[in-house]
LUMMI-897904 format. One record per residue (C-alpha): chain; x, y, z; residue number from 1. Coordinates in steps of 0.2 Angstrom, whole numbers, plus 5000, padded with zeros to 4 digits. Layout:
<atoms>
chaine A c1 X c2 Y c3 Z num NUM .
...
</atoms>
This chain:
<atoms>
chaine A c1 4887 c2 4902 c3 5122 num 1 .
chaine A c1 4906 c2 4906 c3 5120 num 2 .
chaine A c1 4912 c2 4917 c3 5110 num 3 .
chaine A c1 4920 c2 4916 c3 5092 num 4 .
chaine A c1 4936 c2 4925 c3 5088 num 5 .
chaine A c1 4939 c2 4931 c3 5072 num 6 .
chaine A c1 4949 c2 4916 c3 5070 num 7 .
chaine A c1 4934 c2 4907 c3 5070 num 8 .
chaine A c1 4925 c2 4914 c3 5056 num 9 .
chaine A c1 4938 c2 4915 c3 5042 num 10 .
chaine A c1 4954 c2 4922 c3 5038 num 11 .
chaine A c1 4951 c2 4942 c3 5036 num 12 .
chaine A c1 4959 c2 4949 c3 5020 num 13 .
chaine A c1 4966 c2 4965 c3 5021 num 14 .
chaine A c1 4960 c2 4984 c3 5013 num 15 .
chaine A c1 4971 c2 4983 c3 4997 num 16 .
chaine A c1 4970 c2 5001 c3 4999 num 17 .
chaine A c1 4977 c2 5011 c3 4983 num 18 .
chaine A c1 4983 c2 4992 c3 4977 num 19 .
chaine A c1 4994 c2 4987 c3 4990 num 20 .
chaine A c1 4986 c2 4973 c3 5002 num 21 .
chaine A c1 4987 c2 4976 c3 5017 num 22 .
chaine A c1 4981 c2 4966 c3 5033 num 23 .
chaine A c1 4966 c2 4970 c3 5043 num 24 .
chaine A c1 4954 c2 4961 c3 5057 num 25 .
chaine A c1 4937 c2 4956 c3 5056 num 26 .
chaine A c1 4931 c2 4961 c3 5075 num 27 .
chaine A c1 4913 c2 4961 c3 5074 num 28 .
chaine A c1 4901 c2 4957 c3 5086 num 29 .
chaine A c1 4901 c2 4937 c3 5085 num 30 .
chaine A c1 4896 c2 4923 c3 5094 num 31 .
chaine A c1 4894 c2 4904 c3 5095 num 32 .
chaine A c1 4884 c2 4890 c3 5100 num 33 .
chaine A c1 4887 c2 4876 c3 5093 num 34 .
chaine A c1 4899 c2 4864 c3 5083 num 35 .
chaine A c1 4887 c2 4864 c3 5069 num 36 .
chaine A c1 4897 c2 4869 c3 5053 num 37 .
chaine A c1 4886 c2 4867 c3 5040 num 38 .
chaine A c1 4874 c2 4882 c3 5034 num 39 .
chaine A c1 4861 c2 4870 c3 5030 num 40 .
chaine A c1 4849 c2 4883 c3 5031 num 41 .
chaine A c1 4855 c2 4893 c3 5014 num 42 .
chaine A c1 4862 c2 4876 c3 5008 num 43 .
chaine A c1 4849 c2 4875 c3 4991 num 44 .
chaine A c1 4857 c2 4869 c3 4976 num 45 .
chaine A c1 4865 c2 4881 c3 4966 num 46 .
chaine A c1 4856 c2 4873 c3 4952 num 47 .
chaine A c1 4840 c2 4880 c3 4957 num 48 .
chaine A c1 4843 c2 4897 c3 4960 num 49 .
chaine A c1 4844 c2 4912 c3 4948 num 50 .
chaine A c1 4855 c2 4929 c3 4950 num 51 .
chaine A c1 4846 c2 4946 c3 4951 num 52 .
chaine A c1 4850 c2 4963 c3 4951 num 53 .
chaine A c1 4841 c2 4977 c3 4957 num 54 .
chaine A c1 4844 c2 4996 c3 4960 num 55 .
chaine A c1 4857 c2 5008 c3 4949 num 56 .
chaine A c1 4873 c2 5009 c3 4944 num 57 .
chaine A c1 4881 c2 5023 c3 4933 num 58 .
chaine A c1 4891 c2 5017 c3 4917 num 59 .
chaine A c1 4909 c2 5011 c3 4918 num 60 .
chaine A c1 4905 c2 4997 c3 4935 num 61 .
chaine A c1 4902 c2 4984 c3 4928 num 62 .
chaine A c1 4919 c2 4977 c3 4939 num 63 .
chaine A c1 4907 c2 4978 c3 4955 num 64 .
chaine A c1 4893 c2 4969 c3 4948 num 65 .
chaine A c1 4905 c2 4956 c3 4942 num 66 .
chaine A c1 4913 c2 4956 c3 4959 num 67 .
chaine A c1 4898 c2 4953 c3 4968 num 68 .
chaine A c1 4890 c2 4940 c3 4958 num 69 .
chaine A c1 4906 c2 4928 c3 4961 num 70 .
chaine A c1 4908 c2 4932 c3 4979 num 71 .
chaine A c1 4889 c2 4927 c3 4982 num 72 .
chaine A c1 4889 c2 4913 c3 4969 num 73 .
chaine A c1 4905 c2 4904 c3 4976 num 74 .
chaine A c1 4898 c2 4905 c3 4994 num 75 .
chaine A c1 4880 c2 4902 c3 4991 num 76 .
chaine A c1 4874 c2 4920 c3 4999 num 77 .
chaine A c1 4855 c2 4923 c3 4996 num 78 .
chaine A c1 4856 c2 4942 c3 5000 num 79 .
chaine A c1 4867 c2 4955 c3 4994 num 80 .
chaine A c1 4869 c2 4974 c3 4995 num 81 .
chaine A c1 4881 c2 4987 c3 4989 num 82 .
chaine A c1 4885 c2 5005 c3 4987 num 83 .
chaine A c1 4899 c2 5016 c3 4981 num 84 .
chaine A c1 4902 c2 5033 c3 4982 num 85 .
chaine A c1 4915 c2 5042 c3 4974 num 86 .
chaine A c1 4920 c2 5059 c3 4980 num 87 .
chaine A c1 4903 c2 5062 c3 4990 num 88 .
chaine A c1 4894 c2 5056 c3 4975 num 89 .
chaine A c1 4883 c2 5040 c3 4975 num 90 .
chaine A c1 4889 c2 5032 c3 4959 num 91 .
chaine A c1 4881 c2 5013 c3 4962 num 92 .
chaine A c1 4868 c2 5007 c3 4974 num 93 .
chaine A c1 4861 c2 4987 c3 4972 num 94 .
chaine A c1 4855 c2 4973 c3 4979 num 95 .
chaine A c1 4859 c2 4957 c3 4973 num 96 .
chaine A c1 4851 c2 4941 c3 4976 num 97 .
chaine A c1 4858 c2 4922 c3 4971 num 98 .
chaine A c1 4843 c2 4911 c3 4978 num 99 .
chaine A c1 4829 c2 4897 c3 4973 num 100 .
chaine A c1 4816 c2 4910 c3 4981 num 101 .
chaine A c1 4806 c2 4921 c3 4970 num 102 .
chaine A c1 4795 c2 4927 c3 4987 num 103 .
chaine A c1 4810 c2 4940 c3 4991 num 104 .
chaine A c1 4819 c2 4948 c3 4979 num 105 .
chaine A c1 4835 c2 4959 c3 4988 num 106 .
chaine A c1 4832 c2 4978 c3 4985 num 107 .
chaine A c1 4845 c2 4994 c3 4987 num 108 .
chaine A c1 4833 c2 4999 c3 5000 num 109 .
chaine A c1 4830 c2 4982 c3 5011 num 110 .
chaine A c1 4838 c2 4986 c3 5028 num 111 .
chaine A c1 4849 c2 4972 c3 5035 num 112 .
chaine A c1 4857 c2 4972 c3 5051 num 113 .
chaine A c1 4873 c2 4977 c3 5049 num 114 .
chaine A c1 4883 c2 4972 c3 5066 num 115 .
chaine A c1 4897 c2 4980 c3 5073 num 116 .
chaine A c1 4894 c2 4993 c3 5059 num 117 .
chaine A c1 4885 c2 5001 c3 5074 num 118 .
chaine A c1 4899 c2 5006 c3 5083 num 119 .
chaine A c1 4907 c2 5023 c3 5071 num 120 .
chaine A c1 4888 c2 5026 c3 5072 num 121 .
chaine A c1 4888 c2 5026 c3 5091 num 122 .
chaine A c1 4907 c2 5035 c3 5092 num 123 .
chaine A c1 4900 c2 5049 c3 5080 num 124 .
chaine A c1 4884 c2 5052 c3 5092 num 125 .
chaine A c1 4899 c2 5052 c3 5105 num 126 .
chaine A c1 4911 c2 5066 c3 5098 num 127 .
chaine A c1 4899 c2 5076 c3 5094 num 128 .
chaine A c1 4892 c2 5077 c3 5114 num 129 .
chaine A c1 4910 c2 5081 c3 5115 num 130 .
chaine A c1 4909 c2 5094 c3 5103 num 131 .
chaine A c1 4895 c2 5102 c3 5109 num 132 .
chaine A c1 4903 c2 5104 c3 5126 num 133 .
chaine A c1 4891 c2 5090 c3 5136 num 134 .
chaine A c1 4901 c2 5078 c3 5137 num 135 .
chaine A c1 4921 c2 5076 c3 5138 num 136 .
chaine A c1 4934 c2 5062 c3 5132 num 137 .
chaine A c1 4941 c2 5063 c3 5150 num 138 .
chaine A c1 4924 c2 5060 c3 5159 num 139 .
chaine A c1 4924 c2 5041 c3 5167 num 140 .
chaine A c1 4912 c2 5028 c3 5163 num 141 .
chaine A c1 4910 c2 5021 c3 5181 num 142 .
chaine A c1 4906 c2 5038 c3 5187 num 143 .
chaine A c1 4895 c2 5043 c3 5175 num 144 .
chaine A c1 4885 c2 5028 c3 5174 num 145 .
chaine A c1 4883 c2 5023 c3 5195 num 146 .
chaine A c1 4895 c2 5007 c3 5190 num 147 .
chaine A c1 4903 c2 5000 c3 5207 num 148 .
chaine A c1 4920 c2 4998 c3 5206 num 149 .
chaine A c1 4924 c2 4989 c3 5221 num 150 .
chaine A c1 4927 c2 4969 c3 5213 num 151 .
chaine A c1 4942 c2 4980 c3 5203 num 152 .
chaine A c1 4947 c2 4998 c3 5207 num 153 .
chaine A c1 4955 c2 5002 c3 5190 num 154 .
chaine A c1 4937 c2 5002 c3 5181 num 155 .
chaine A c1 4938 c2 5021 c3 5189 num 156 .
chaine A c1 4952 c2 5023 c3 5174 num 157 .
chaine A c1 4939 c2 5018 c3 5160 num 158 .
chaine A c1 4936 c2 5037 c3 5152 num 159 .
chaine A c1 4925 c2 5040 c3 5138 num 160 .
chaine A c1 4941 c2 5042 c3 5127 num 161 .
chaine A c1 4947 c2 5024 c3 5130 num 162 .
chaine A c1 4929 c2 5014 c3 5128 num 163 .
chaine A c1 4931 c2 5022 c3 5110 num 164 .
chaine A c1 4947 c2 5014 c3 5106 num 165 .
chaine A c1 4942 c2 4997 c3 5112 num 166 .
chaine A c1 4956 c2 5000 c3 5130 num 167 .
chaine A c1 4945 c2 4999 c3 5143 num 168 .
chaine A c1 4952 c2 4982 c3 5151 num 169 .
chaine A c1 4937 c2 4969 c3 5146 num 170 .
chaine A c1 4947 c2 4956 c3 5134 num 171 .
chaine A c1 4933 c2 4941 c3 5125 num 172 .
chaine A c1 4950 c2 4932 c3 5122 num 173 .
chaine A c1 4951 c2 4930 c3 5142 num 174 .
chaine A c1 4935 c2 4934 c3 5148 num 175 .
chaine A c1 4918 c2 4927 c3 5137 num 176 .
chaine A c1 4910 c2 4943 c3 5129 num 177 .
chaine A c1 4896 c2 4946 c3 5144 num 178 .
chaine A c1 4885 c2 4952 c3 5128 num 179 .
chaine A c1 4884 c2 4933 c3 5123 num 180 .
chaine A c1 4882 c2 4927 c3 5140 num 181 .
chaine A c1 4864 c2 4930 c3 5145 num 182 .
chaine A c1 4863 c2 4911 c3 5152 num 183 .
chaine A c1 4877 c2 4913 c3 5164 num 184 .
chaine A c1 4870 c2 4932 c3 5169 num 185 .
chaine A c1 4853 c2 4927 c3 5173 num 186 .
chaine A c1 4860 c2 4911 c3 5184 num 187 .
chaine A c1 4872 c2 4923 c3 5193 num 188 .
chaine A c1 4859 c2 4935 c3 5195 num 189 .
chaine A c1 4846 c2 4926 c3 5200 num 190 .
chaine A c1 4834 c2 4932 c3 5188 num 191 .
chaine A c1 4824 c2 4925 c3 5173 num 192 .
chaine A c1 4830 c2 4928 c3 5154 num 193 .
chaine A c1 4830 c2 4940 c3 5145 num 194 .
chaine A c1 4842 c2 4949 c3 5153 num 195 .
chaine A c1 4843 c2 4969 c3 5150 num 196 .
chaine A c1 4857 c2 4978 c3 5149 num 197 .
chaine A c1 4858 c2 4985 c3 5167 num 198 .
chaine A c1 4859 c2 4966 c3 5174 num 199 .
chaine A c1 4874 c2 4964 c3 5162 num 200 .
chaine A c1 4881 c2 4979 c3 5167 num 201 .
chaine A c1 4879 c2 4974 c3 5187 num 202 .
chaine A c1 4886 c2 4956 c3 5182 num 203 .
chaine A c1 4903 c2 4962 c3 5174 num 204 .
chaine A c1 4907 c2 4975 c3 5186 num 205 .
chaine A c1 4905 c2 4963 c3 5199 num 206 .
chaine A c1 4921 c2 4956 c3 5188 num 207 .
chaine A c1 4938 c2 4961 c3 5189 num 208 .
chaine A c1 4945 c2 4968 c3 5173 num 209 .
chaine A c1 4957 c2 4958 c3 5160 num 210 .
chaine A c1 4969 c2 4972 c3 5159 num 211 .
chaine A c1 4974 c2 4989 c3 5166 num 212 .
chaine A c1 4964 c2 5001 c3 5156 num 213 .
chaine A c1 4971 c2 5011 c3 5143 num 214 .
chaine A c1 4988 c2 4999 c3 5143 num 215 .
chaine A c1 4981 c2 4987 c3 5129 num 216 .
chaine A c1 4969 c2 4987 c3 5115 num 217 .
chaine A c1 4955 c2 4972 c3 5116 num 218 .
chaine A c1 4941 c2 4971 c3 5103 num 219 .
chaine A c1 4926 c2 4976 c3 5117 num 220 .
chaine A c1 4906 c2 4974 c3 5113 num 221 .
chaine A c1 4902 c2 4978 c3 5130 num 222 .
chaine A c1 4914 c2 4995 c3 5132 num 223 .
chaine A c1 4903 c2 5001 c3 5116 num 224 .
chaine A c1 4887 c2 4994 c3 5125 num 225 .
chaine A c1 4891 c2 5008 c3 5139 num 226 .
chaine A c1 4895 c2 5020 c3 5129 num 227 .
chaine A c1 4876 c2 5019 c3 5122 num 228 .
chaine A c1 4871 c2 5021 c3 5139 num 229 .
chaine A c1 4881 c2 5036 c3 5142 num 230 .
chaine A c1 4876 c2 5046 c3 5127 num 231 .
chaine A c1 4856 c2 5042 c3 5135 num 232 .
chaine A c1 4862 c2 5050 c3 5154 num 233 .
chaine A c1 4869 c2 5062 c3 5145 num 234 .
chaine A c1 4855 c2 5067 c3 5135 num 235 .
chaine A c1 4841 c2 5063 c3 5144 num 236 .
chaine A c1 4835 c2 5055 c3 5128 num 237 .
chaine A c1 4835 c2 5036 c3 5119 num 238 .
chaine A c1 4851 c2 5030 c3 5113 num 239 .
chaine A c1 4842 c2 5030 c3 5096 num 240 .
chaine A c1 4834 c2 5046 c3 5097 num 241 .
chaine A c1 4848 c2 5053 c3 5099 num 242 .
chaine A c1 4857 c2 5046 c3 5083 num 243 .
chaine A c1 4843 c2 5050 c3 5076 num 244 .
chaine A c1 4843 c2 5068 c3 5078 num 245 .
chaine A c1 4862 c2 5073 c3 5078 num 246 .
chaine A c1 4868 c2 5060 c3 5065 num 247 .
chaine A c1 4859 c2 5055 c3 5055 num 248 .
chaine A c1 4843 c2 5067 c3 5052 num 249 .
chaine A c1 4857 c2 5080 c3 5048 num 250 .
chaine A c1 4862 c2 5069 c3 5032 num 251 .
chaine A c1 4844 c2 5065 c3 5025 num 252 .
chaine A c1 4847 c2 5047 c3 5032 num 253 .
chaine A c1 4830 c2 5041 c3 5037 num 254 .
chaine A c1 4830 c2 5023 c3 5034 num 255 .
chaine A c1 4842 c2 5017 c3 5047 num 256 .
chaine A c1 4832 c2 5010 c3 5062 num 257 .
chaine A c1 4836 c2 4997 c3 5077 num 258 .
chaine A c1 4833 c2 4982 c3 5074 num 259 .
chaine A c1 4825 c2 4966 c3 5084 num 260 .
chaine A c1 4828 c2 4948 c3 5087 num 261 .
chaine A c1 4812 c2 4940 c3 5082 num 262 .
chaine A c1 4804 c2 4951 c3 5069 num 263 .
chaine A c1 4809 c2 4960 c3 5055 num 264 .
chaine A c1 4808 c2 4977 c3 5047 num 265 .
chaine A c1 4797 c2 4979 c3 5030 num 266 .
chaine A c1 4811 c2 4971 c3 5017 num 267 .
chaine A c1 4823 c2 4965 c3 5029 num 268 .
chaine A c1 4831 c2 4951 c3 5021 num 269 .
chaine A c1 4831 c2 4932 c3 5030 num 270 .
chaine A c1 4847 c2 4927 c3 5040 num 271 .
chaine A c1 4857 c2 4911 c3 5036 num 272 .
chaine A c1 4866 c2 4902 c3 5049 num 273 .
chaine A c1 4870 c2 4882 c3 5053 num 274 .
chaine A c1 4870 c2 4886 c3 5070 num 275 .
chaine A c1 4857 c2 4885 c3 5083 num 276 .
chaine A c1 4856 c2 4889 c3 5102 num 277 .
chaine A c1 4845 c2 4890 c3 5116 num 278 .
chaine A c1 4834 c2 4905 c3 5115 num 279 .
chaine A c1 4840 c2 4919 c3 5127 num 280 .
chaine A c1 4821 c2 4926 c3 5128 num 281 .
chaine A c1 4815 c2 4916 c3 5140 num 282 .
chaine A c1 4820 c2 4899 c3 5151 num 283 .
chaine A c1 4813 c2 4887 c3 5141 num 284 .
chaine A c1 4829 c2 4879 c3 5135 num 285 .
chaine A c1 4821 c2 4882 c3 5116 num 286 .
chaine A c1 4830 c2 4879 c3 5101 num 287 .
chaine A c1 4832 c2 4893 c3 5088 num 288 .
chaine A c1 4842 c2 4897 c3 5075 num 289 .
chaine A c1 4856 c2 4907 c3 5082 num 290 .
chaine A c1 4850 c2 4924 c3 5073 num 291 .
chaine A c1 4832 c2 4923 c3 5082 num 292 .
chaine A c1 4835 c2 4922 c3 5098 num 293 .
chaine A c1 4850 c2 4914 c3 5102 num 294 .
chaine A c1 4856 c2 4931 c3 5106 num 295 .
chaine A c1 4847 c2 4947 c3 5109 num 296 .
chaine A c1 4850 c2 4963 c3 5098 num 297 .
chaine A c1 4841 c2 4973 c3 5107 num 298 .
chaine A c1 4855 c2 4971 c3 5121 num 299 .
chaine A c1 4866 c2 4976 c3 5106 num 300 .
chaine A c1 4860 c2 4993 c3 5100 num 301 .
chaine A c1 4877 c2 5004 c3 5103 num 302 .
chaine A c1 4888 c2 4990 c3 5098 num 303 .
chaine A c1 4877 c2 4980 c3 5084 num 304 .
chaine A c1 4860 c2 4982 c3 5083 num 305 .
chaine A c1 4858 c2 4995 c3 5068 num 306 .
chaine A c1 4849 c2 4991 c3 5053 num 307 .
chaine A c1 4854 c2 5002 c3 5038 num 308 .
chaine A c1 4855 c2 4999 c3 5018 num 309 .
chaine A c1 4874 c2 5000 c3 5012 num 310 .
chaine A c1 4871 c2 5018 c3 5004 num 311 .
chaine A c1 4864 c2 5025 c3 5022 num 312 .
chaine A c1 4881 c2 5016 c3 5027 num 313 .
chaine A c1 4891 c2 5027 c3 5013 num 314 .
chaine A c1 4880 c2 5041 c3 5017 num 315 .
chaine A c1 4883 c2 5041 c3 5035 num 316 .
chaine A c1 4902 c2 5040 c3 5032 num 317 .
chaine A c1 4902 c2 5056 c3 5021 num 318 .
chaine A c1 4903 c2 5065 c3 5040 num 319 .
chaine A c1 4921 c2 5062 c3 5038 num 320 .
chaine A c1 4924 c2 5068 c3 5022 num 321 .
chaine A c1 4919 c2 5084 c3 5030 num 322 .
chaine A c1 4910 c2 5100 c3 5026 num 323 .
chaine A c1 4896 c2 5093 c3 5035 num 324 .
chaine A c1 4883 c2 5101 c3 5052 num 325 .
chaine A c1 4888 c2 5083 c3 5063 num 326 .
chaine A c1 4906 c2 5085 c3 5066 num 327 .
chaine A c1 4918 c2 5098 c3 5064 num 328 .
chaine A c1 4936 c2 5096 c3 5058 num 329 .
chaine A c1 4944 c2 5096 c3 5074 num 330 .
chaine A c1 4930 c2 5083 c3 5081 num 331 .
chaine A c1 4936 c2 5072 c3 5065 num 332 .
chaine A c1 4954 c2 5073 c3 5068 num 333 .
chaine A c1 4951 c2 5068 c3 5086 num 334 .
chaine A c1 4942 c2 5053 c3 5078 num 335 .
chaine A c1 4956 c2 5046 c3 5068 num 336 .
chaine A c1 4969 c2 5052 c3 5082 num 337 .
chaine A c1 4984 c2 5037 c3 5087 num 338 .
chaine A c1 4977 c2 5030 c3 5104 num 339 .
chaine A c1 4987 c2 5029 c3 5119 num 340 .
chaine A c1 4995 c2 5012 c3 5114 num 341 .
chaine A c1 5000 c2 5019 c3 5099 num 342 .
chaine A c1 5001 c2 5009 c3 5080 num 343 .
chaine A c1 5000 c2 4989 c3 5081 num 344 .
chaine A c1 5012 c2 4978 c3 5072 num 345 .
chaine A c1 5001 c2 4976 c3 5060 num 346 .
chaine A c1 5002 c2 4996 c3 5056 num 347 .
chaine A c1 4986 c2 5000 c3 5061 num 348 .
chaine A c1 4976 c2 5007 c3 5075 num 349 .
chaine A c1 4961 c2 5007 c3 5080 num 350 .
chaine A c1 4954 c2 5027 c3 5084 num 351 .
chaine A c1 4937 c2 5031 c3 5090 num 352 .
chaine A c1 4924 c2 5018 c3 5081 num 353 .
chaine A c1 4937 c2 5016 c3 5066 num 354 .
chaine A c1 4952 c2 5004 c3 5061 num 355 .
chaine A c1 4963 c2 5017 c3 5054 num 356 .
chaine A c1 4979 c2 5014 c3 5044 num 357 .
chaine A c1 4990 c2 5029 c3 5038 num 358 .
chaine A c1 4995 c2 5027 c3 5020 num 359 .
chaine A c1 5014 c2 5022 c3 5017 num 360 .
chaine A c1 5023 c2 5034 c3 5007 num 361 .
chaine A c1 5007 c2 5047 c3 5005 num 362 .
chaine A c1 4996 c2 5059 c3 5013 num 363 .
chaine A c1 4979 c2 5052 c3 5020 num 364 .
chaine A c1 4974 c2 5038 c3 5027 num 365 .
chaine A c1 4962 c2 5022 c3 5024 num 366 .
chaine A c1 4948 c2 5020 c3 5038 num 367 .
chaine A c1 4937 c2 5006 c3 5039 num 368 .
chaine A c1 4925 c2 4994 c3 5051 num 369 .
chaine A c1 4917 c2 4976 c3 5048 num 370 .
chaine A c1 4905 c2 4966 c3 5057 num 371 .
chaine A c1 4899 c2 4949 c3 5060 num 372 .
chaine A c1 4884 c2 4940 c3 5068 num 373 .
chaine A c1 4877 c2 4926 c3 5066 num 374 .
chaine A c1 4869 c2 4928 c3 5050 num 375 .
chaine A c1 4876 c2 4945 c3 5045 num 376 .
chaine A c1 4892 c2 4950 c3 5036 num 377 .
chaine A c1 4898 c2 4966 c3 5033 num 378 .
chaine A c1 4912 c2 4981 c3 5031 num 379 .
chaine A c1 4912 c2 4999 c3 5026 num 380 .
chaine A c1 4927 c2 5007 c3 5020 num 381 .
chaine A c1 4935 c2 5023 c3 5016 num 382 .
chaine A c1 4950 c2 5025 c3 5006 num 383 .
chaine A c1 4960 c2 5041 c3 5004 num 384 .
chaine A c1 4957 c2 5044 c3 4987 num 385 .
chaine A c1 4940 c2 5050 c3 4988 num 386 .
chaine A c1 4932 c2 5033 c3 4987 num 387 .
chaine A c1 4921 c2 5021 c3 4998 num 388 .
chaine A c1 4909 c2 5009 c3 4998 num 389 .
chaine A c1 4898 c2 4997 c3 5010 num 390 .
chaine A c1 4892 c2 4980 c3 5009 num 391 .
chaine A c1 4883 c2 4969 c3 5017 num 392 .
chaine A c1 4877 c2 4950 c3 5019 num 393 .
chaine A c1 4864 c2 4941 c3 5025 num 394 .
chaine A c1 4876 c2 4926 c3 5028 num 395 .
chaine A c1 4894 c2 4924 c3 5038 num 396 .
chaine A c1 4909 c2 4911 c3 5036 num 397 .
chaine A c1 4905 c2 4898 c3 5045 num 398 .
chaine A c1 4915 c2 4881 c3 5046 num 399 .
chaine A c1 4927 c2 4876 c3 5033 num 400 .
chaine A c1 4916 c2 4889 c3 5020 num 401 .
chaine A c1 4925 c2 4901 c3 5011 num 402 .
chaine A c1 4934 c2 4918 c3 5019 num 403 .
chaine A c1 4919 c2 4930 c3 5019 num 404 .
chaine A c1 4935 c2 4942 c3 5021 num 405 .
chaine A c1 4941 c2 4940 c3 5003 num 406 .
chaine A c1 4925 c2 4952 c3 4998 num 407 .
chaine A c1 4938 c2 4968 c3 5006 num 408 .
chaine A c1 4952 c2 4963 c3 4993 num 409 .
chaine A c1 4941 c2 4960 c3 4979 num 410 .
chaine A c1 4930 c2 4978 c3 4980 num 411 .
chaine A c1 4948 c2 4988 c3 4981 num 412 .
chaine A c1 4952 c2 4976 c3 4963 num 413 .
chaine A c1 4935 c2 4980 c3 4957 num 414 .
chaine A c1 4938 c2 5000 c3 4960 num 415 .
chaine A c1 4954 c2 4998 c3 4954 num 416 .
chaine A c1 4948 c2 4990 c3 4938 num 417 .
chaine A c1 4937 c2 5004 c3 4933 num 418 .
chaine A c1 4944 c2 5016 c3 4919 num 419 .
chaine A c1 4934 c2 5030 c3 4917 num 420 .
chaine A c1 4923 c2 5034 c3 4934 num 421 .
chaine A c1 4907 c2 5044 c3 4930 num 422 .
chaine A c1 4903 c2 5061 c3 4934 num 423 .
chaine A c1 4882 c2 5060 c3 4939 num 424 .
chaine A c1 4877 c2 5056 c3 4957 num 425 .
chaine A c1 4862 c2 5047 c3 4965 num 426 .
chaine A c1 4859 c2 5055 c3 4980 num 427 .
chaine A c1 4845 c2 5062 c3 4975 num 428 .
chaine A c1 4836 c2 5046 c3 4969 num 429 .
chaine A c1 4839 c2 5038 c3 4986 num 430 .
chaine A c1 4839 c2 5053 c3 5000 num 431 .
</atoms>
């Protein structure tokens, strides 16, 4: 399978930020498999299908339900979800469905996968190891981990700090993304599929590097991948356990799970996708569609394998707000710190599991991710005046279909829209 740039999947629209558009990148973890452009899987007629809202939203948002239901409508999504949170308060929290099938009906609670979504998740398990003195920024990957460095002494320069913000050396646009290549892996390895993530980290470094570390940034799934595996030799524990416990139990957050290729979570919603691949679970040469096997997400797990509801998403990012037991001020400063190669052309950077952009002519900045899979669309932002929201799909762009990018514009006009914000919060109902 070769990997998709985010020129592939759509244009990505920009974070609009306090009404200003701005540009920003759709980098989630992606692949391909096939010239198949059509999502005939979700392709029912629109006639047939009936729009559906569940969950809660306070008065006065009527602009994001409005928002949602056009988004969805124009690009025949099946599965929706959003939530928004205004100054640490959960003011909306919905699922939304636009499809033919009354057998699933999209809930505020229905965990979807949510891609490279993973990857603040896996920095924040990251700084606070660093925080709590067990691990440092400085500390080298191939050292901590056993990797050989002989195919390319400069992997000895990959530190902890630099597989955060994405400047270890392994570029997709030059190299394929090893964490799409089982095929190749397994043939150079000489062992059967599936491969696990030790075989994938003996093929690449076997490999040399695309650049010199730390000298330029290159959107990396597999640098995140390591850094799941470091946080476990550090630990001594899983890679999820340890979310679990020093991320997300300290926010109430309980949902939130890893997900798997060929079964689905209680109320995990049904992923769309035209494309279909040959399974990477065994060497039979199979067929699937692409989200069930044509790539393996339990390979993913610190970079995209996370299954969370879009209000765990908003919950979780409330650790950056501050005032919470997971990361102290400093450790959050360090998080939204320039890297090395300082602030892109396009005037923002990517820091440690955030795209950051610093506001023009204020204080503050507006942090953000995406993600994209096969199947799965999503981006959780956070904007400097105290508001952010996550939302999630269970369909991409694919083909000539409409930018699945234009959702980040539309949500800024749809807060922007609002008048009068309310004052009552739903945490309570949800966490």
């Amino acid at each position: 399978m070769a990997p998709v740039t985010r020129r592939d999947f759509g244009k990505a629209a920009g974070l609009a930020g306090l009404g200003a558009a701005v540009p920003a990148l759709l980098t989630g973890c992606s692949s391909d498999d096939s010239p198949r452009t059509a999502q005939a899987a979700a392709a029912q007629a629109a006639a047939t299908r009936s729009w559906r809202v569940t969950g809660t939203a306070l008065a006065g948002l009527g602009s994001f339900d409005a928002t949602m239901k056009s988004f969805m409508q124009a690009r025949n999504v099946p599965s929706g979800q959003l939530a928004v949170v205004r100054k640490g308060k959960l003011v909306l929290s919905r699922g939304y469905t636009w499809s033919s099938s009354t057998g699933f009906t999209t809930q505020p609670t229905s965990p979807f996968r949510v891609a490279s979504l993973s990857k603040p998740v896996t920095a924040t398990a990251v700084l606070r190891l660093v925080q709590d003195g067990k691990l440092k920024l400085t500390d080298r990957a191939a050292t901590l981990l056993g990797l050989s460095t002989a195919a390319d002494p400069r992997l000895k320069d990959v530190t902890v700090l630099r597989l955060l913000q994405h400047l270890g050396g392994w570029d997709r646009d030059i190299s394929p993304d090893p964490m799409f290549q089982d095929a190749a892996i397994a043939k150079a390895l000489g062992i059967a599929l599936p491969v696990k993530q030790a075989n994938i980290m003996k093929y690449v470094s076997a490999h040399k590097l695309d650049h010199a570390p730390g000298t330029k940034y290159a959107y990396s799934n597999y640098g995140f991948m390591l850094l799941g595996r470091i946080i476990e030799k550090v630990t001594g524990l899983s890679y999820a356990s340890y979310v679990q416990k020093a991320v997300l139990t300290p926010r109430g957050i309980k949902r939130m799970k890893l997900g798997h290729t060929l079964t689905q979570a209680s109320g995990e919603p049904h992923y769309y996708s035209g494309y279909t691949g040959p399974t990477v679970f065994d060497n039979s040469g199979k067929k699937v569609s692409t989200p069930y096997g044509a790539f393996n997400l339990e390979n993913m797990d610190a970079h995209g394998g996370w299954l969370a509801t879009a209000m765990d998403l908003t919950r979780f990012a409330g650790i950056y707000d501050g005032g919470t037991s997971v990361l102290t001020a400093a450790s959050i400063k360090r998080a939204f710190t320039k890297p090395e190669t300082g602030i892109n052309s396009n005037g923002w950077y990517y820091g440690c599991g955030w795209m950051v952009r610093p506001v023009t002519g204020g204080t503050g900045m507006n942090t953000w991710h995406d993600g994209s899979l096969a199947g799965t669309s999503t981006l959780l932002v956070r904007r400097n005046d105290g508001l952010a929201w996550a939302v999630l799909f269970d369909q991409r762009q694919e083909g000539s279909a409409p930018s699945y990018g234009d959702i980040d514009p539309a949500l800024h006009k749809a807060a922007n829209a609002v008048k009068t914000w309310p004052t009552g919060d739903l945490t309570s109902k949800y966490f």
